[in-house]
N, C-alpha and C positions, 0 to 999 in steps of 0.2 A: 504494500500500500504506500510505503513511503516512496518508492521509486515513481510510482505512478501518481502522484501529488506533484512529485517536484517537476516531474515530465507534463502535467496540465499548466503549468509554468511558461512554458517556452510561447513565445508572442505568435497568434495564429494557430494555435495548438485547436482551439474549442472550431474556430471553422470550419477546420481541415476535415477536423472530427464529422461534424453536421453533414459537410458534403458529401462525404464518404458515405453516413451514414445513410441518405436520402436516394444514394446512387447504386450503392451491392445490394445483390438479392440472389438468394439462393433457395432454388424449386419455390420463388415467389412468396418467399419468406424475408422480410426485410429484419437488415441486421441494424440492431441499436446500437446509439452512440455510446451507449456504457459499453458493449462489446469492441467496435471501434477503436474509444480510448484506450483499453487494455491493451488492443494490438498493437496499433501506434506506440504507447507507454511503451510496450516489453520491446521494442524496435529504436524508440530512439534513448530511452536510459538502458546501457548497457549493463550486462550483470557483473560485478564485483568479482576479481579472481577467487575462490576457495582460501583461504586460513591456512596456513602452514606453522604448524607448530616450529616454534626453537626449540632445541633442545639447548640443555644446561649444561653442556659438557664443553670445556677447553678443546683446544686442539691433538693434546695429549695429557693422559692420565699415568699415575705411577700406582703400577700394581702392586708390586713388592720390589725388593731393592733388585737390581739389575733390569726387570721387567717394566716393560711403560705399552699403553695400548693408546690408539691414536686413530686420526684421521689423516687422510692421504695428505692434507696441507702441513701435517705436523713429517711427513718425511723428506719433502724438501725444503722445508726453511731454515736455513744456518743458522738463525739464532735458538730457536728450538733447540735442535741438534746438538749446539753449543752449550745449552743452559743444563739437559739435561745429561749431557754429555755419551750422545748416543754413537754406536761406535758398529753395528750392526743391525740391518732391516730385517726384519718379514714383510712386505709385498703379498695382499690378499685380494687383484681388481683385474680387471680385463680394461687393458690399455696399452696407448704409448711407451714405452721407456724411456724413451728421451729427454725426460725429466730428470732422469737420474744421471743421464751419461752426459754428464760435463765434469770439469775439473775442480770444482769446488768441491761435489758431491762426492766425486772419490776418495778425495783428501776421508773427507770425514766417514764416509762409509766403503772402504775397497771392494772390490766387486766381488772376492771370497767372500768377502759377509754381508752380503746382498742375496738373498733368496725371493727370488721372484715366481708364483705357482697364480698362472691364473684362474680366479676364482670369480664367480656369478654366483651374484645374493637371489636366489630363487627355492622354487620346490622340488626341483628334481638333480642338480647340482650335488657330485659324492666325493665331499670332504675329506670323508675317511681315509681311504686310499692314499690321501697327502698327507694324513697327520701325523704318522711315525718320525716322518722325511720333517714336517714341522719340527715337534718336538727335538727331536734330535740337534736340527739346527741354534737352535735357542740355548739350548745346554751348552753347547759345543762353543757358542760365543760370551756364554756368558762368565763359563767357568775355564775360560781356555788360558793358555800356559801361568798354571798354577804354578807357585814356589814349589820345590823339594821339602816336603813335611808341614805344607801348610793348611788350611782349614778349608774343603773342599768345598765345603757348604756356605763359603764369600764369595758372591760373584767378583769377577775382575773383567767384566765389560756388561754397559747395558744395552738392553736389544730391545729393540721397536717392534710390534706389531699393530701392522694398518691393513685397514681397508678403504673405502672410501668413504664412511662417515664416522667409524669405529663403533657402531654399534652392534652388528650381526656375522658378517665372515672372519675378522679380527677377533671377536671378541670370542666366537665358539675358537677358535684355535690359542687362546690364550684360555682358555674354560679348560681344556682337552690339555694342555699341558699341567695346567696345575692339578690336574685330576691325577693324571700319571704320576707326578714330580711326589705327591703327599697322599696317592691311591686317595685320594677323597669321589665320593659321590658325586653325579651329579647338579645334585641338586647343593650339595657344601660348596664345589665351587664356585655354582654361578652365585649361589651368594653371596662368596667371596669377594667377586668382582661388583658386584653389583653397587657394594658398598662402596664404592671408588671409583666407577662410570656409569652412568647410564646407559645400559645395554640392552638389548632385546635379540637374541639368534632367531631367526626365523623358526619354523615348525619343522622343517625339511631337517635345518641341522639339531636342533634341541632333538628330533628322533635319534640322530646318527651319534650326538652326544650318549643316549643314555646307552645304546649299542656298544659304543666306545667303554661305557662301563664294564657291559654286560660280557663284555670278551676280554678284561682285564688287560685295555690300551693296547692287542695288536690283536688285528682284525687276522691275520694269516694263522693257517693251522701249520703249513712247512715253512724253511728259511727260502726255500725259491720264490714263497709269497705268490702260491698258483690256486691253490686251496683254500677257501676263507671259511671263519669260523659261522658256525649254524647261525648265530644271531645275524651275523653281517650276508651270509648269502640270502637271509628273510627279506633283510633289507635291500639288498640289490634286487630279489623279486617283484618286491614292493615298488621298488624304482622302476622298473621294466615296463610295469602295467600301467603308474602315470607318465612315462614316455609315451608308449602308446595312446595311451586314452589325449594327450597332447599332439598328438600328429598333428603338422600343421602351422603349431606354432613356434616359437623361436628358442621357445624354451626359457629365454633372457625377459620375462613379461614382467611388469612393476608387481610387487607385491602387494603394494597400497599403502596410505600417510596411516603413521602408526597413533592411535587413540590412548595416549597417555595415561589419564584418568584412569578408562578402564581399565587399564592392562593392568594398572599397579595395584587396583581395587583386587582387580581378581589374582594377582602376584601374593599381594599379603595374606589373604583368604588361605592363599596355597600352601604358604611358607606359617602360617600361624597352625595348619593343621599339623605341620610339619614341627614343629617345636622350634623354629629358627627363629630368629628375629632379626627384620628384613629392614636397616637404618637407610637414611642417608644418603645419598654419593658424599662423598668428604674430600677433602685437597690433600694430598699425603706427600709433607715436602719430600 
């Protein structure tokens, strides 16, 4: 109603209206100038783009010392970089690279410890498969050349992991490694993180997370990695069928703007049946 107030506004507006009104007819039914206005209104004030939520998250968050999770802008900005003194990526986006391949960027991240796995935030996308290779990498930089007789469990480099908003493919592969690193549950670690970003993994990998539990972090039954464990070839099945039942499309489709309110209404519901207690995001210098 209000768009249609301030569109009877516009000089000539109520004429246009009258003549129109006085002139269409359909099957000898003449249409009123209240019908009229509305059409005109909804033509000439156009509708307002859609509300997009902000989210409350930095560019990069620190998960535990050596560990920071982030969004694609916190992996090439030098000072970021600098501040928290990041020294190795994770790379979780389907793009370009040429963001990273200039000589500033090597300086600070060499391309040994640059792990780049493209990944698409969607429902049928199979994480799994890369998170051993994840994990692995993240250890390897974050604990790498330790002193002779020193305390293994100090990191001696911090490592990034991004995606492109750090909410959903970053953040399940930073889920998936703390689950591994401390065998915690599912559901321990994402609350772990939760409490220090604002995340959401989609549904596609929150399944492949609790999989990842459920096969005790490697999805392979031999070291050739040809055989997968019962829970995880369920889940390839399961993936089989929404490829299929997808024919057609790209696979790469929007998920949709994430409904804040509810999701955290129904988060604490989940997590209080749970006996956790669900705080926060917090700044963790």
């Amino acid at each position: 109603m209000e768009k249609i107030e301030k569109a009877t506004e516009a000089p000539g507006f109520e004429a246009i209206a009258s003549e129109e009104a006085t002139r269409v007819t359909d099957q000898h039914a003449v249409v009123s100038t209240a019908d009229i206005t509305v059409s005109l209104a909804t033509t000439i004030a156009p509708r307002k783009p859609p509300r997009i939520r902000r989210l409350n998250n930095p560019p990069i968050s620190k998960i535990e010392d050596g560990l920071y999770l982030g969004d694609i802008h916190s992996s090439y900005t030098p000072t970021i970089l600098k501040e928290h003194k990041i020294s190795s990526v994770v790379s979780l986006i389907v793009g370009d690279l040429g963001v990273w391949n200039t000589k500033w960027s090597k300086a600070l991240v060499p391309e040994g410890r640059h792990l780049y796995i493209p990944t698409e935030d969607n429902m049928t996308h199979d994480i799994l498969v890369d998170m051993a290779r994840i994990c692995d990498h993240v250890d390897n930089c974050r604990y790498r050349q330790q002193p002779s007789g020193s305390d293994t469990d100090t990191p001696t480099g911090n490592v990034l992991v991004h995606c492109a908003q750090g909410i959903s493919r970053s953040a399940t592969a930073v889920v998936a490694y703390l689950m591994r690193t401390y065998k915690w549950t599912f559901v321990e670690a994402l609350a772990f993180v939760k409490e220090r970003r604002r995340v959401y993994p989609n549904k596609n990998f929150q399944e492949q997370l609790r999989v990842w539990e459920a096969v005790g972090y490697n999805i392979w039954v031999d070291e050739e990695k040809k055989v997968p464990k019962s829970e995880y070839a369920i889940f390839l099945e399961g993936r089989a069928v929404r490829l299929e039942e997808e024919a057609g499309k790209t696979g790469n489709e929007v998920i949709g703007i994430i409904n804040w309110e509810e999701l955290e209404r129904k988060e604490r519901e989940y997590y209080n049946k749970k006996g956790i207690e669900l705080r926060p995001p917090e700044i963790i210098p």
